[in-house]
N, C-alpha and C positions, 0 to 999 in steps of 0.2 A: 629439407630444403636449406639451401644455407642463405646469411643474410642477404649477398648478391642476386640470390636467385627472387629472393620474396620481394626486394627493391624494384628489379627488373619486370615486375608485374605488378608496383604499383605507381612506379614513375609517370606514365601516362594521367592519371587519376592528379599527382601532386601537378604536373605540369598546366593540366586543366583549369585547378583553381589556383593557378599563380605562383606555385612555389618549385624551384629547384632545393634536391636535394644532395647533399656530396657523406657518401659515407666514411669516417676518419676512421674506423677501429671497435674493437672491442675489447672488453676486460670482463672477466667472471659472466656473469649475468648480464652486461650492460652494453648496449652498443650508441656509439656516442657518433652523431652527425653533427654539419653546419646544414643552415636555409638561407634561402636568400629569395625574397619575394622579387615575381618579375611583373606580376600585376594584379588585377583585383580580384579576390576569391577568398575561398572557407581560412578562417585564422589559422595557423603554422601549430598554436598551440595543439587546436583542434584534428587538427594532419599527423602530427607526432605523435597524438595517442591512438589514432588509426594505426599508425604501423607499429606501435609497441605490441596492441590489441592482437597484430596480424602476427608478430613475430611470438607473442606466447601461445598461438594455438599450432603454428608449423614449425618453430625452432627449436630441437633440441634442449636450449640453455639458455638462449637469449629469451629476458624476461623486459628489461627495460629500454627504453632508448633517452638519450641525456642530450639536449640540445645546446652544444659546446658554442657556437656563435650563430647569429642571425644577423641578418642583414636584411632593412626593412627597403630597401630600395628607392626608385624615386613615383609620386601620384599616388593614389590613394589605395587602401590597403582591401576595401569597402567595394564590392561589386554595385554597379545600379541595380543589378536586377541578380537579387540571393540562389545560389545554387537551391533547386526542389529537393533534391537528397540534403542539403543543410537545413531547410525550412523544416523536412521532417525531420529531422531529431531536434532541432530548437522545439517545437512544438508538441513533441511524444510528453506526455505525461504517462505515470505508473498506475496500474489497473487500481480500480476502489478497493480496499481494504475491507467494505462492508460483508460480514457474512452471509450464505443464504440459507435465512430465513424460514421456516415453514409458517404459512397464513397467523398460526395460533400457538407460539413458544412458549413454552412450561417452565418455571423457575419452582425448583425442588425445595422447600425451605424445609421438611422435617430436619431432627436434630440440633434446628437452632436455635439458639436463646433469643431474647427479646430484639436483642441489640441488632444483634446478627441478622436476626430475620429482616428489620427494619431498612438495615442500610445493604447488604443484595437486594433487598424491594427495590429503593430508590436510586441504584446503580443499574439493576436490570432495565425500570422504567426509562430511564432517562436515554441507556444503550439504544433500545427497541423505538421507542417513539421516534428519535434522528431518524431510524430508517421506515420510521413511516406505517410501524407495528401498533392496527387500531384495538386485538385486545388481546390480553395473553392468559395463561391458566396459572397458580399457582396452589401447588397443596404444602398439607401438612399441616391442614386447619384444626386438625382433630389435637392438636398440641396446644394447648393453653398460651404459650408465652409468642406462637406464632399467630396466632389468633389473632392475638391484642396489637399487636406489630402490624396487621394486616386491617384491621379497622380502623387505628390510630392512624395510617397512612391515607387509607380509604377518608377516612373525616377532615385530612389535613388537603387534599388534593379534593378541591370541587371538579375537575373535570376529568376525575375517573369514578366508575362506581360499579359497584357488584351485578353481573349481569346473568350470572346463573352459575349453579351449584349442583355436584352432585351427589348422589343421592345418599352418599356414607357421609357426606358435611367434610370429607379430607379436604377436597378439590373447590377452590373457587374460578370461576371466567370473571376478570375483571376489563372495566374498557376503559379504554384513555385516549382514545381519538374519534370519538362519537358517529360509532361501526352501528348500524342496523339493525344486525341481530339481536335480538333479548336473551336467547334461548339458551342451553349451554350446548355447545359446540359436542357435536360426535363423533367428527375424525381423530384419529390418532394425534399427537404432538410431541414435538423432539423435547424434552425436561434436560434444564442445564439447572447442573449441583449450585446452591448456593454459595459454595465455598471456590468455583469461578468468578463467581460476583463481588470475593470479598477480596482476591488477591493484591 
């Protein structure tokens, strides 16, 4: 489509919330208009990038548009009552970033030293708690310097505590959101390396 044709299907749309638009030209990649507000509706700025938007997914080359003059007209620029397609996108926010989760997540500590164990412990806890994770598994108990990392953390944090173990002493369930169960958990669980924890 060329740029006349993609304008010609969206002048109605710019006319609606108040804007004329006159196409001047193009150069490389850029095609360069004037506006001229005739009444109140979606800002100009906001309109421009609609049809930049439009013009890189149907034009050949054209990638930008460069708004060469504006002209704000006369009365206000501000509808009383906001276009519903403008309300939603003011209003769209981006999906949560939060992972998901299984009930009971695993933090892998074998092979690491004291240090390391300690702080993946207290980077995973702090991750999982925000989203509301009341206990999680952690092995590699059967390592001495994770051991110690693992009860030094346990002694230093009164509202978590050891809430079951299994049966080779690797694995411990620990709680941090005072979960119900005592017992040590059966289902399977997804185990994140501690060396995501420490990047």
């Amino acid at each position: 489509m060329t740029a006349a044709e993609i304008w010609a299907r969206l002048e109605p749309v710019f006319l609606q919330e108040g804007v004329t638009l006159e196409l001047l030209g193009e150069s490389d990649e850029r095609l360069f208009v004037r506006a001229r507000r005739t009444g109140p509706g979606t800002p100009v700025a906001f309109l421009v990038k609609a049809l930049e938007g439009t013009l890189r997914r149907y034009h050949e080359k054209l990638r930008e548009v460069e708004l060469v003059e504006y002209d704000p007209g006369e009365g206000p620029a501000t509808p009383e009552q906001p276009s519903p397609e403008f309300e939603k996108v003011l209003k769209h926010r981006p999906p949560s970033q939060q992972l998901a989760l299984p009930d009971i997540p695993g933090l892998d500590l074998r092979e690491c030293d004291r240090r390391q164990a300690a702080q993946a412990l207290e980077k995973a806890h702090k991750m999982w708690a925000a989203q509301g994770v009341e206990r999680f598994r952690v092995r590699g108990l059967s390592q001495d310097p994770v051991r110690r990392a693992v009860e030094k953390w346990l002694s230093f944090y009164a509202a978590a505590e050891k809430v079951g173990e299994e049966e080779s002493g690797d694995c411990w369930c620990l709680l941090v959101h005072g979960a119900h169960q005592r017992d040590f958990p059966s289902q399977d669980t997804l185990w994140f390396p501690a060396r995501l924890m420490l990047l």
